[in-house]
N, C-alpha and C positions, 0 to 999 in steps of 0.2 A: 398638526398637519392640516386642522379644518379651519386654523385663524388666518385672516391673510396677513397677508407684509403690511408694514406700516405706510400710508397713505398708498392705499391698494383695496377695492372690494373684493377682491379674489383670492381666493383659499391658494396654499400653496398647494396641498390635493389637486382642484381643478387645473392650475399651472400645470403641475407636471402630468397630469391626464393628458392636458395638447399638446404639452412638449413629445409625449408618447405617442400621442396621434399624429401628428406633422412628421417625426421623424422615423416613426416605428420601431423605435428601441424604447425601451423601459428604463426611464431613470433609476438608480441607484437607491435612491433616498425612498422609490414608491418598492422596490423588490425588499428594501429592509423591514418596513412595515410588517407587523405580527398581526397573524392572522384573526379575524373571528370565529366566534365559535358560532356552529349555525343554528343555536336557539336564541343567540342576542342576534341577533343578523336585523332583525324585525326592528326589533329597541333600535337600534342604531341608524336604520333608515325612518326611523320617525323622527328619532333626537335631528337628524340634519333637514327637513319637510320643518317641524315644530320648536326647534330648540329657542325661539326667541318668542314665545307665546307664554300666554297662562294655564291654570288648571283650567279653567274654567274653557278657553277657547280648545284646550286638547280637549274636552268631554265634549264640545262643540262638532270639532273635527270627528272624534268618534259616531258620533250619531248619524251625521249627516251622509260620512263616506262610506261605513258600516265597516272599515276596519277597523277593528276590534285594540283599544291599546288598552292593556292590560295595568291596573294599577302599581303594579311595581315599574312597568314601564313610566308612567307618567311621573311618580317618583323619580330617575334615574334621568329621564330628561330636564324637569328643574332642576334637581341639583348638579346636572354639567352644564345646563344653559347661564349658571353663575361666572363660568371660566370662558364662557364664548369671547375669542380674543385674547388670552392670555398665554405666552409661550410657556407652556407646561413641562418642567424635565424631567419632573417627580410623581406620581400619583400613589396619595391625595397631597393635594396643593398644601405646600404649610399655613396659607388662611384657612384650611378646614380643623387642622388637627388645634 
């Protein structure tokens, strides 16, 4: 949902957010989406802010912003910012197992 189309910088997520904004209906494809759960809420809004960084720059961001990312956090964005781009149907991807 968070890679874009090909020769495209834009997420299909962000897409169909204007498509929803412009028309006021809610595409299909964002109403199917499963929900999070609201202790990774946090994780997940750092992974899309940091997901194409380093450790070293997410311990960067943590100091300087003073939100707090948590080392299993930091863990769980490197290893999704591997697939940043890749149309995923499965999780985990068959190059992890």
């Amino acid at each position: 949902m968070r890679s874009a189309p090909k020769g495209s910088e834009i997420s299909r997520y962000d897409i169909l957010k204007q498509v929803e904004k412009t028309t006021g209906e809610t595409p299909e494809e964002l109403l199917e989406t499963p929900e999070l759960r609201p202790e990774h809420a946090h994780a997940w809004e750092l992974f899309n802010k940091l997901g194409e960084y380093s450790f070293q720059e997410i311990d960067a961001y943590s100091r300087l912003t003073g939100d707090c990312v948590r080392p299993w956090e930091s863990e769980a964005i490197m290893v999704l910012s591997k697939h940043i781009g890749e149309d995923l149907q499965q999780w985990p991807p068959k190059s992890v197992n």
